[in-house]
Structure formats: C-alpha cells, structure tokens
C-alpha beads as a LAMMPS data file, in Angstrom:
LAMMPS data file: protein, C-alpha beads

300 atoms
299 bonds

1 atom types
1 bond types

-500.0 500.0 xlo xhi
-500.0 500.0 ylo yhi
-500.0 500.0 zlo zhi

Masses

1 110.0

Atoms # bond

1 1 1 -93.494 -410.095 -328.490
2 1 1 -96.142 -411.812 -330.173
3 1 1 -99.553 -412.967 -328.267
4 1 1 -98.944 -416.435 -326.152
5 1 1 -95.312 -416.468 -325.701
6 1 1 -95.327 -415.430 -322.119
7 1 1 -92.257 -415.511 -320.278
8 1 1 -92.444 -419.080 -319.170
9 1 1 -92.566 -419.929 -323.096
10 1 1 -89.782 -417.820 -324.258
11 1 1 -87.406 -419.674 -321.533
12 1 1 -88.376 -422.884 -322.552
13 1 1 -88.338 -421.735 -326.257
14 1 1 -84.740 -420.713 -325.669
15 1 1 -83.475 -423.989 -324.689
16 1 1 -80.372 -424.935 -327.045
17 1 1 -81.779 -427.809 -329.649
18 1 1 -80.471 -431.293 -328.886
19 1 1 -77.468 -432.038 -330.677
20 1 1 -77.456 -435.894 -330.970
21 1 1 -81.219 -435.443 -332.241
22 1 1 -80.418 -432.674 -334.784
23 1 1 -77.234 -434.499 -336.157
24 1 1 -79.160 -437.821 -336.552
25 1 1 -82.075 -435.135 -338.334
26 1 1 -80.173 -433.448 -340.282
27 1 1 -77.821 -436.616 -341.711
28 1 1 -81.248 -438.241 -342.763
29 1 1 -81.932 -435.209 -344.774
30 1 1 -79.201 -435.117 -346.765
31 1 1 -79.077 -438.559 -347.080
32 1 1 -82.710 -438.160 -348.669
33 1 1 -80.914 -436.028 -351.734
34 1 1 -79.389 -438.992 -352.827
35 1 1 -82.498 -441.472 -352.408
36 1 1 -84.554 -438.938 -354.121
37 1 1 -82.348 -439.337 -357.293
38 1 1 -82.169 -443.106 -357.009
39 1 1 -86.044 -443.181 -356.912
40 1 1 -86.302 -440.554 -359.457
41 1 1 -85.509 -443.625 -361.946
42 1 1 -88.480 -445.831 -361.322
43 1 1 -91.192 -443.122 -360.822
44 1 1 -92.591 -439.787 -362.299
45 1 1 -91.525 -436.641 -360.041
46 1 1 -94.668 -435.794 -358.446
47 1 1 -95.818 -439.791 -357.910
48 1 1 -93.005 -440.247 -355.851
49 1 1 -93.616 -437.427 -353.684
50 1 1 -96.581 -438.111 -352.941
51 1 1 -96.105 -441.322 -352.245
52 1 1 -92.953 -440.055 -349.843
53 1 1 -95.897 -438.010 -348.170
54 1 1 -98.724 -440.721 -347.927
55 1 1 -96.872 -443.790 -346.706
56 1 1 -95.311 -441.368 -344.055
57 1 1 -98.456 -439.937 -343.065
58 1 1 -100.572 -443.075 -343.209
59 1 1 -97.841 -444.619 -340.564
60 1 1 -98.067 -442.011 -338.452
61 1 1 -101.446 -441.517 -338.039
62 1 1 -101.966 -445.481 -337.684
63 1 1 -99.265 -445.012 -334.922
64 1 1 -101.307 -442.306 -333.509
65 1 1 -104.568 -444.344 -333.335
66 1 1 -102.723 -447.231 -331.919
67 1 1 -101.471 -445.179 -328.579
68 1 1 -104.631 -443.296 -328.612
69 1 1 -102.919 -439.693 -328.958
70 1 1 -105.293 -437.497 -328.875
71 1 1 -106.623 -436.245 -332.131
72 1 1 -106.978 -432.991 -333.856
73 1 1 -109.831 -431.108 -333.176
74 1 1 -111.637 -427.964 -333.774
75 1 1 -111.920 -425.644 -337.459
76 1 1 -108.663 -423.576 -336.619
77 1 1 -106.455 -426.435 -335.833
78 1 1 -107.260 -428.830 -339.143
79 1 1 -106.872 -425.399 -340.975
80 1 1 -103.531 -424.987 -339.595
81 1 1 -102.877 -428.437 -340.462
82 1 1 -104.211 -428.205 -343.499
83 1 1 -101.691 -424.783 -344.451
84 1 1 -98.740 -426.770 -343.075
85 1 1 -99.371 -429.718 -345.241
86 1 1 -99.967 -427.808 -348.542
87 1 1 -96.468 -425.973 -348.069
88 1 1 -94.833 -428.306 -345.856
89 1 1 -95.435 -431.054 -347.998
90 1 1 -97.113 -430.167 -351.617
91 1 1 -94.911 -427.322 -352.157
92 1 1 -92.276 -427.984 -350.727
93 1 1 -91.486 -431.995 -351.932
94 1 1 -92.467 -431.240 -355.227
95 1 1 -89.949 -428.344 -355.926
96 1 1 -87.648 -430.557 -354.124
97 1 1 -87.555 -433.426 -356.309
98 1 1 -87.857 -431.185 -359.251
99 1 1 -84.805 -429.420 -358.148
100 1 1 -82.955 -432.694 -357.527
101 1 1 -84.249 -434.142 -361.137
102 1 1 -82.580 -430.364 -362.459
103 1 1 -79.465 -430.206 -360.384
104 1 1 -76.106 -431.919 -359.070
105 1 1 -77.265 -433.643 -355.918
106 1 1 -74.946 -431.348 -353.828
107 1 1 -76.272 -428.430 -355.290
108 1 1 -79.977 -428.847 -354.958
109 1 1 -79.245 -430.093 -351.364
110 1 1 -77.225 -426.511 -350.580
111 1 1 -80.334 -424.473 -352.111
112 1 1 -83.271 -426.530 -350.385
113 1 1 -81.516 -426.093 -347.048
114 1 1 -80.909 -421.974 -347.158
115 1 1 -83.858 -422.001 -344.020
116 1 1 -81.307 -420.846 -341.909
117 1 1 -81.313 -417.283 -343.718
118 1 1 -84.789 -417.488 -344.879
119 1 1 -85.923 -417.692 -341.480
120 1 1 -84.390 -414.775 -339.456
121 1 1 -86.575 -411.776 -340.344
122 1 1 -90.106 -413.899 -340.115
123 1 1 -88.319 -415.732 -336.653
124 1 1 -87.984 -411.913 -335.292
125 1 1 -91.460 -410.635 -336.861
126 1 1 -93.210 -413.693 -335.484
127 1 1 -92.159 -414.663 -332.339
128 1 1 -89.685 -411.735 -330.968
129 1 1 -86.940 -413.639 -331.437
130 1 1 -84.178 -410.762 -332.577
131 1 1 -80.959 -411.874 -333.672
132 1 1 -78.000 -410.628 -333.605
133 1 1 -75.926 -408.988 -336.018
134 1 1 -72.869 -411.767 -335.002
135 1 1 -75.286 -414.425 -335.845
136 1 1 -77.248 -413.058 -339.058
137 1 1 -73.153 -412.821 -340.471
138 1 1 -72.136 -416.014 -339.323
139 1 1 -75.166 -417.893 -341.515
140 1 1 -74.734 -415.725 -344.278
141 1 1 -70.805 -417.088 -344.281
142 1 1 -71.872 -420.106 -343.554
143 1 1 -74.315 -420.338 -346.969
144 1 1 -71.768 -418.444 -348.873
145 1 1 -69.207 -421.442 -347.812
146 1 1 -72.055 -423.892 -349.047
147 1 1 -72.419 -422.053 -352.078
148 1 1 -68.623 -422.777 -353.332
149 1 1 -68.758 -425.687 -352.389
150 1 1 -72.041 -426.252 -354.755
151 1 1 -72.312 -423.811 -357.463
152 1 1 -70.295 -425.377 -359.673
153 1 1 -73.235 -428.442 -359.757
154 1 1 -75.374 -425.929 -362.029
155 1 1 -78.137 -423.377 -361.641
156 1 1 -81.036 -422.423 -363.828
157 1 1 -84.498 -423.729 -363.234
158 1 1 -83.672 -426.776 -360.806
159 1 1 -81.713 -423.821 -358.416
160 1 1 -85.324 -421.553 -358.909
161 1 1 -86.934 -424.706 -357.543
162 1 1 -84.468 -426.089 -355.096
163 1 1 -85.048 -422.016 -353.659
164 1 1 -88.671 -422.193 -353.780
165 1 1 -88.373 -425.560 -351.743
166 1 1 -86.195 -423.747 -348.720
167 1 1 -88.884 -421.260 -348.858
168 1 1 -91.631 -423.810 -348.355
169 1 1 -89.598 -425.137 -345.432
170 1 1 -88.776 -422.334 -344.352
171 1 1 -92.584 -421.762 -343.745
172 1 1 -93.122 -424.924 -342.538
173 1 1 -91.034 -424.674 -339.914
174 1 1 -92.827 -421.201 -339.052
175 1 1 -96.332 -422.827 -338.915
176 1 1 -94.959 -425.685 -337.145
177 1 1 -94.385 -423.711 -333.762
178 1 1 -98.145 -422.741 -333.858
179 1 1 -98.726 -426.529 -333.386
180 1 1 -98.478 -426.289 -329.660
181 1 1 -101.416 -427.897 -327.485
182 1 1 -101.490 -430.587 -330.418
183 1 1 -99.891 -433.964 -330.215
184 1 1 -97.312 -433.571 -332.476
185 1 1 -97.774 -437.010 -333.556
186 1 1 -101.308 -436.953 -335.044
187 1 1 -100.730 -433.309 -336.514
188 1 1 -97.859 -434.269 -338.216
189 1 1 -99.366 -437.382 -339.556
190 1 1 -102.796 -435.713 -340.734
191 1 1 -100.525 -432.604 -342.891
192 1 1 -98.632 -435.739 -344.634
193 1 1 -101.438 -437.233 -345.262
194 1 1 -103.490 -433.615 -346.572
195 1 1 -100.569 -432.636 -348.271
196 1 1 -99.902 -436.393 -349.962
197 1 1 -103.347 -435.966 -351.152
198 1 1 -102.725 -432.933 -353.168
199 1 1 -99.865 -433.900 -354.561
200 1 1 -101.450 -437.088 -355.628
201 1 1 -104.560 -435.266 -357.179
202 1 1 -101.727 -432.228 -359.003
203 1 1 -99.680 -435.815 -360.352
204 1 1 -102.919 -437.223 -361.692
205 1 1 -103.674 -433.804 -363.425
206 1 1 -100.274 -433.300 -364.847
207 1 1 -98.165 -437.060 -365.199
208 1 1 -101.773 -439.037 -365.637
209 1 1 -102.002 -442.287 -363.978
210 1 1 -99.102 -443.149 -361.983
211 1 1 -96.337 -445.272 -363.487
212 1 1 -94.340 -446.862 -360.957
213 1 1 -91.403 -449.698 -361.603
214 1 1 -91.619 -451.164 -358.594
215 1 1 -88.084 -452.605 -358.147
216 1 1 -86.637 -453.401 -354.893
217 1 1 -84.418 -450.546 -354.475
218 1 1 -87.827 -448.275 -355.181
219 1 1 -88.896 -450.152 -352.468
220 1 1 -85.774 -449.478 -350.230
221 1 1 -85.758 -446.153 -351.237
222 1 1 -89.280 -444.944 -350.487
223 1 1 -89.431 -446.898 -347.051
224 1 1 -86.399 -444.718 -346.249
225 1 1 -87.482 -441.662 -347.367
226 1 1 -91.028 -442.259 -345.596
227 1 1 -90.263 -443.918 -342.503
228 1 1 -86.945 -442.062 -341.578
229 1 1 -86.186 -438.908 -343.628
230 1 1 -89.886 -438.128 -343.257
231 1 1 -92.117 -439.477 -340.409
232 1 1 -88.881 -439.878 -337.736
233 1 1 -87.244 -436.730 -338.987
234 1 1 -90.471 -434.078 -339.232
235 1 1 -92.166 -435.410 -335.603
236 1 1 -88.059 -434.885 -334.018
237 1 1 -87.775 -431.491 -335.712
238 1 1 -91.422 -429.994 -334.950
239 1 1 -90.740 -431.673 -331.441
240 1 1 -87.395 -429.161 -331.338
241 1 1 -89.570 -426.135 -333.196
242 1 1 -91.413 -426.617 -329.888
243 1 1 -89.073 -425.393 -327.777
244 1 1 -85.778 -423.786 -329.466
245 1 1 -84.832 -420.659 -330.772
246 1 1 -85.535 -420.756 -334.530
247 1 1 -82.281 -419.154 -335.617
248 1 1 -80.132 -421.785 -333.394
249 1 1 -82.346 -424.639 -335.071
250 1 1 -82.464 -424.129 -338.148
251 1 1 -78.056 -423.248 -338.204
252 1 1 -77.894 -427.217 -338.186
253 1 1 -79.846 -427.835 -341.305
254 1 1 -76.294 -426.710 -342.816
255 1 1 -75.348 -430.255 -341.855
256 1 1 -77.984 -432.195 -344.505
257 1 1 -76.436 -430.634 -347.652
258 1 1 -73.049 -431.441 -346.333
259 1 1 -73.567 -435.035 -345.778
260 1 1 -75.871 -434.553 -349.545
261 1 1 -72.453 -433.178 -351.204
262 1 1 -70.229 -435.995 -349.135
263 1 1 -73.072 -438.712 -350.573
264 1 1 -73.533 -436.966 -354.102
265 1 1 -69.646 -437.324 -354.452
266 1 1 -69.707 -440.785 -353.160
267 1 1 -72.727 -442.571 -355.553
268 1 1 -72.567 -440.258 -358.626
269 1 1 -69.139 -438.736 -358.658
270 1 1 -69.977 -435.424 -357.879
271 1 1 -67.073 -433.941 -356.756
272 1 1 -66.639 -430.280 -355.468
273 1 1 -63.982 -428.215 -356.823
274 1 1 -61.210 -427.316 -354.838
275 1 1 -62.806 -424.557 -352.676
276 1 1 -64.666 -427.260 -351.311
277 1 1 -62.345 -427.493 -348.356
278 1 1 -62.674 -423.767 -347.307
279 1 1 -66.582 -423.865 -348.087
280 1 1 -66.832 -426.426 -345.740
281 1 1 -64.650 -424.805 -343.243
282 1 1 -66.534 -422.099 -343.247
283 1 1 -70.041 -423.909 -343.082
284 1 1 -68.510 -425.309 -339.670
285 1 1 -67.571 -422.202 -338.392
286 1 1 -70.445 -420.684 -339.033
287 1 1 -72.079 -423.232 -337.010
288 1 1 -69.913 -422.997 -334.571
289 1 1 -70.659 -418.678 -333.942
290 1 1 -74.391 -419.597 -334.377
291 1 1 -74.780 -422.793 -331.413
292 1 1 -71.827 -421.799 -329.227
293 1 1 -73.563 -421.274 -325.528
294 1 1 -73.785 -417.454 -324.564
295 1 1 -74.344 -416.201 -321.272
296 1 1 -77.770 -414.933 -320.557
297 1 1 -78.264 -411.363 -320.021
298 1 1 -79.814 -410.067 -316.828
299 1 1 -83.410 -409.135 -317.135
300 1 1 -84.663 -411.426 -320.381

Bonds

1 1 1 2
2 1 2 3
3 1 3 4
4 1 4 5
5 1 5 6
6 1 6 7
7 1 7 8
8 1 8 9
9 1 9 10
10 1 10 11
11 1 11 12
12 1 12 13
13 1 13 14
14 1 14 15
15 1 15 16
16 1 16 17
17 1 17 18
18 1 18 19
19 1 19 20
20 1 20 21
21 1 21 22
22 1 22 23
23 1 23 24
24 1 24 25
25 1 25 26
26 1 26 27
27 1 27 28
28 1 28 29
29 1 29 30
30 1 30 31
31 1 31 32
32 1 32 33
33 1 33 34
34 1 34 35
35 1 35 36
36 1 36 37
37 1 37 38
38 1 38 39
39 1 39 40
40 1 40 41
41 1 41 42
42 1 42 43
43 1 43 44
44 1 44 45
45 1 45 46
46 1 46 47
47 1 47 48
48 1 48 49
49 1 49 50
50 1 50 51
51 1 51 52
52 1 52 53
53 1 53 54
54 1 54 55
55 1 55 56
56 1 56 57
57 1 57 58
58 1 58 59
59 1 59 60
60 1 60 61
61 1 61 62
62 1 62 63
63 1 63 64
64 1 64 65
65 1 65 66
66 1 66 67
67 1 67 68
68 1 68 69
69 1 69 70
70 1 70 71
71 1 71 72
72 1 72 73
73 1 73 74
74 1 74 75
75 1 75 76
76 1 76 77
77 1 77 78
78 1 78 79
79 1 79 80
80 1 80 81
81 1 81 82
82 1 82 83
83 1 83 84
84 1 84 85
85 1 85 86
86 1 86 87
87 1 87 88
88 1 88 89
89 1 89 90
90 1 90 91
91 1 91 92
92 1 92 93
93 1 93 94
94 1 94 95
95 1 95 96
96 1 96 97
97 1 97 98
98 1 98 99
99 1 99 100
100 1 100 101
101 1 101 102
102 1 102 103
103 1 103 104
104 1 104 105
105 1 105 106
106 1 106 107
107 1 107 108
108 1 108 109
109 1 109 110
110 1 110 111
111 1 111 112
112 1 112 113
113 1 113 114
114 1 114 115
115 1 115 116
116 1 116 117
117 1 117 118
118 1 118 119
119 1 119 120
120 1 120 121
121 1 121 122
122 1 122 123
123 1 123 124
124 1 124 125
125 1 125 126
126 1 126 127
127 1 127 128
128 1 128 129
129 1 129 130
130 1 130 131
131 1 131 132
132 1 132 133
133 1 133 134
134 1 134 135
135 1 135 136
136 1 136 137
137 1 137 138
138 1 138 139
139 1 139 140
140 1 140 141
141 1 141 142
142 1 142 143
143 1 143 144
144 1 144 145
145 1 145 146
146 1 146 147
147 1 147 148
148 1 148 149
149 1 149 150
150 1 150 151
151 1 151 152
152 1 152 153
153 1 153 154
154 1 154 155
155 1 155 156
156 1 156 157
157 1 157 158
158 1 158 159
159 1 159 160
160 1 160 161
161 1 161 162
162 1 162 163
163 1 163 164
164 1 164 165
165 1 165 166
166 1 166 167
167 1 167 168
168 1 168 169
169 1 169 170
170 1 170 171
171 1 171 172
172 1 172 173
173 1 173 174
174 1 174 175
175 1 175 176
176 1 176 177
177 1 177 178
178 1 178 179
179 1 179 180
180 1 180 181
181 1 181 182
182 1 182 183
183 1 183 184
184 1 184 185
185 1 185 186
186 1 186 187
187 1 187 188
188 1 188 189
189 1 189 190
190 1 190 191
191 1 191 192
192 1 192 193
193 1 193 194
194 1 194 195
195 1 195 196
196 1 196 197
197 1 197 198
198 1 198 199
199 1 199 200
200 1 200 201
201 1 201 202
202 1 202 203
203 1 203 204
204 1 204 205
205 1 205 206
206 1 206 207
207 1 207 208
208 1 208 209
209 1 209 210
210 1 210 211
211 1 211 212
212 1 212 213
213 1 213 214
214 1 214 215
215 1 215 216
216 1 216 217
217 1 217 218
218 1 218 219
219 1 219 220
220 1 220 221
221 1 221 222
222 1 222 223
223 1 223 224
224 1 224 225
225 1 225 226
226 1 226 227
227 1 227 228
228 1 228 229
229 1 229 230
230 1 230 231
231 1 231 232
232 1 232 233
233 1 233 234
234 1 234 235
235 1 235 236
236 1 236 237
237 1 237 238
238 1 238 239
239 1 239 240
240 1 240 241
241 1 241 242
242 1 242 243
243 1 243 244
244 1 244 245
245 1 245 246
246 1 246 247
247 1 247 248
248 1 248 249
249 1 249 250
250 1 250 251
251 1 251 252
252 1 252 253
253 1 253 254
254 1 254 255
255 1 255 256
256 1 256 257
257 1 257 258
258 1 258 259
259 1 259 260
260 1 260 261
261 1 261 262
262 1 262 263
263 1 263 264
264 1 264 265
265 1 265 266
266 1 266 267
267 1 267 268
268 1 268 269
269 1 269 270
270 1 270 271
271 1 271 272
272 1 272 273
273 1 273 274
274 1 274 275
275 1 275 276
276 1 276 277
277 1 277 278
278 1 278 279
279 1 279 280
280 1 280 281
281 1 281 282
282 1 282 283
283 1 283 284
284 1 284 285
285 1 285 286
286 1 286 287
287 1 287 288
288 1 288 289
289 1 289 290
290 1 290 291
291 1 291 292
292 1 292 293
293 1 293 294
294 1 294 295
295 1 295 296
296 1 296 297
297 1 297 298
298 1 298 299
299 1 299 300
C-alpha cells in the first residue's frame, strides 16, 4: 500500500462515488463533444482550448479569492499543480479537440473516455487498490460495447488523438488524488489557469494570432464548456477522486460518450449502426458488475 493511505484513508477512499453527482458529471461531458464541434467553426483548435481552460480557471480562482480558500502553497504543491495542468489540461484538451475536429462525435467521445481501462494497473500500482478479475472483464465488455457502437464513426489520426486524450485523463485523474490537504477549489483553478497558459503560448507558436468569430453561439458554447463541462465538472470529479475507489469512478465516465453518441446522432446525424443497441446494452451492464454494492470482507 502506498505511503499515506493509512487505514482511515482507504475506508473513506472506498466510499461508493455519488451517483446523482457522477450522472450530472458525466452528462456534461459528453454533452461537451458536441459543443466542441459547434465551436470548432468559429475558432482555430488550440485557441479554443485554451480559452475552454482560461475562462474556467480565471472563474475559479476569482471564486477562490472571493471565499478566501486558502491558497496553494509551498514548491511541491505548485509543481504538482503545475504537472496536473500540463496533462490535465494542455495535453489532454488539445488532443481532444483535435480528435473531435478528426472524428464522428460519437467516436472521439468513446476513445477520450477509455479511463476506465487505462486506469486499473496505475490505480493498483499507486494506491493498492487491486481489482478484481470480475471487474477488469466487466470494463473491458463494457468498452468493447462502446466500441460497436462507435467504430463505424472512423479511425486514423483523430482515434490516435482521441487515445492520447484518455491517456492524459487518465493521468489526470491519477495526480488528482495527490491533491489532498489542498482546497480543491484554488488547485483546480491555478492547473486551468497553468495549463490555459501553455496552450495559449503552443496556439501562438503554431495557429499565430488567434482568430476568433465571435458569434453568439461561440459565446454560448464556450461559457458552457468553461463554466459547466469544465470548472463545475473537474472541482465535482477531483472532489469524488478524493474519496472513491478509482476503478468504481472512473466505470461512470462510460456514461459521457453515451449521451456524446445520443447528442452526435441528434445535431449531426450520426447514427450508430445497428449493433448500437447491444453495444449499449452491454456498456450498461458493464456498469452495472462494476458499481453494484459488494459486501465487505472481514479484515480490510
């Protein structure tokens, strides 16, 4: 078991994730598939993701300051904040509007969101948290059931990047747990912020000055991304990294490309092929093997 997750932390670690707060979570995230493409026609890739990152982080660090949270201090804790924001956020939201700008909007949202397998060995390495073989087969179905349903939206370079993305997040979400004995306000609003700044400086080196048509629905479709899918969403779910079992967590991110393929079908005619019915029955079922309540075994 690694260093500082006495017993008193792995029983509060184990604590099932809230479902109203994950379903709410995860819905925004898929949702943000679909506003990524919409906002992908008024801006350059990389100046919209940073501006996803910067707005978000400005907000929440303003927030932070107004409730004076207590704010980040010492070398080791802005350097953790500063790793989390480079692949939580630089990383991670540029391959994941590249991937979106490359795929079917169903498809990149099934490849961004394979955390759920990404995160099982590292989960065990990391933090002791083994998993069983019942559960590492039940998210594999459950991804193979997403991949039906998606596949057929196209691969190639936007799938390499929609990957790379999951695996960004899939660290994220890793690093994230080490943010205990910060207010998880603040820290998340300072790695938005460190990681909007780098994508902002990588845009200026490779798109040039930023050109922006600055529309209403841009408008719409940044403060949503910002406000909800990123500042709302990121403090809930490093708020449940806190506190859950990684494996159980991260099972429900199978809900955001769901509600991307139901969305993606919905605004740009995207529809799955006719597997998509048993892909998504098996998505739910694998949910259902991962989150169902077990009893706990004497002596853990």
């Amino acid at each position: 078991m690694t260093a500082g997750t006495g017993s008193a932390g792995v029983a509060e670690l184990r604590r099932a994730p809230k479902p109203w707060r994950l379903l709410w979570i995860t819905a925004t995230w898929g949702a943000c598939f679909v506003a990524i493409r919409w906002g992908l026609r008024d801006s350059s890739l990389l100046w919209f993701a940073a501006l996803r990152a910067l707005v978000a982080g400005v907000c929440l660090v303003l927030v932070a300051e107004v409730q004076s949270r207590p704010r980040p201090r010492g070398f080791h804790a802005w350097l953790l904040i500063t790793v989390l924001g480079l692949v939580n956020v630089t990383v991670a939201f540029a391959a994941m509007f590249a991937g979106v700008s490359g795929l079917a909007t169903g498809t990149a949202a099934v490849l961004a969101n394979a955390q759920p397998l990404l995160i099982l060995l590292p989960a065990w390495w990391l933090y002791g948290e083994a998993v069983t073989v019942q559960t590492a087969a039940a998210l594999a179905i459950g991804f193979s059931g997403l991949l039906v349903v998606a596949v057929p939206g196209g691969g190639g370079s936007g799938a390499l990047l929609s990957l790379l993305a999951a695996a960004a997040i899939t660290g994220g979400t890793l690093l994230s747990r080490r943010l205990a004995g910060l207010d998880v306000l603040a820290a998340s609003g300072w790695h938005f912020v460190i990681g909007g700044v780098a994508l902002a400086v990588w845009a200026a080196m490779v798109e040039g000055p930023p050109v922006i048509n600055w529309t209403p629905r841009f408008i719409a479709v940044l403060a949503f991304l910002s406000l909800v899918g990123t500042a709302a969403a990121f403090v809930a779910w490093f708020t449940e990294t806190r506190h859950c079992r990684l494996d159980a967590l991260s099972a429900w991110t199978f809900l955001a490309p769901v509600v991307g393929i139901i969305l993606g079908s919905l605004f740009f005619g995207e529809w799955p092929t006719g597997w998509s019915a048993a892909g998504l029955l098996a998505v739910l079922a694998s949910m259902w093997i991962v989150l169902r309540p077990r009893p706990e075994r004497s002596g853990t």
